[in-house]
C-alpha positions in Angstrom: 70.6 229.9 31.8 73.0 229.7 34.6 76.1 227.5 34.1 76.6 224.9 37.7 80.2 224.0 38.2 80.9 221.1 40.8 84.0 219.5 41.8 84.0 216.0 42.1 85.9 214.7 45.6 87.9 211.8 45.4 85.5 209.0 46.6 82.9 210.2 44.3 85.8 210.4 41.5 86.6 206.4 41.8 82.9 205.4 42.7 82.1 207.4 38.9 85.1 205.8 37.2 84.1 202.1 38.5 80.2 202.8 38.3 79.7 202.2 41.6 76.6 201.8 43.6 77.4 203.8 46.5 77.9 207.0 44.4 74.3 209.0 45.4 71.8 208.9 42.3 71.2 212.5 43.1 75.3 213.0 42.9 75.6 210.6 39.7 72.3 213.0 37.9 74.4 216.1 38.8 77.5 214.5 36.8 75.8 213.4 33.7 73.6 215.9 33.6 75.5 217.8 30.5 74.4 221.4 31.2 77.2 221.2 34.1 80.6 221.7 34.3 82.3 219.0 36.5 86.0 219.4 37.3 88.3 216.9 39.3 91.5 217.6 40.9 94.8 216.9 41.1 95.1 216.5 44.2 92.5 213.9 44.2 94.8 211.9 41.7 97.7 212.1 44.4 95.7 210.7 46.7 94.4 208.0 45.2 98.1 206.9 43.9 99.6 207.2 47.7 96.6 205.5 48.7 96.7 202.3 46.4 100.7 202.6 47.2 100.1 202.0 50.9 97.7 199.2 50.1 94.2 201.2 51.0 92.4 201.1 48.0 92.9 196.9 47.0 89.4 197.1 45.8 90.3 199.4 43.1 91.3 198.0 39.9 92.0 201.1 37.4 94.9 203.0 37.7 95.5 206.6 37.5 96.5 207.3 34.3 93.1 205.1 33.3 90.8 207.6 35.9 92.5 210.5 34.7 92.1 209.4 30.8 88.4 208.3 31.2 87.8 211.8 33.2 89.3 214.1 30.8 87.9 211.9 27.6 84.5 213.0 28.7 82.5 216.2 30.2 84.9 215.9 33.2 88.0 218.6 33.4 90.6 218.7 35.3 91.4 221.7 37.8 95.0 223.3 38.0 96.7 223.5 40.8 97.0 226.6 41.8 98.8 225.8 44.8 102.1 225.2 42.7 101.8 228.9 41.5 102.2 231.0 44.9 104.8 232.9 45.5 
């Protein structure tokens, strides 16, 4: 059987995280469905943090050591940045 990878982008990220009614049924089926692999990135992290440090995300209430810790605790893995390897 074919293995499905997805990346999660950051909207979709938080909206998991906080159960959130705008994430998609059809994206939140993908996500828990557990014969795929779903990754998050870094970068998404980073964003959220200069976000909620600028005062953009008030609505959020979890940090980003929680997201990351509730991410990697379940079927969720995070991506390296490969960016930071490039010569």
């Amino acid at each position: 059987m074919p293995s499905n990878h997805y990346i999660l982008d950051t909207h979709c990220q938080i909206w998991f995280q906080e159960n959130n009614p705008k994430i998609p049924s059809s994206v939140m089926d993908v996500i828990q469905n557990l014969e795929n692999t779903i990754y998050f990135s870094q970068k998404s992290l980073f964003e959220i943090s200069i976000k909620q440090s600028l005062g953009k995300l008030t609505y959020i209430s979890i940090t980003i050591e929680d997201i990351h810790n509730q991410a990697t605790a379940g079927s969720v893995r995070q991506t390296i940045n490969f960016d930071s390897h490039r010569k």
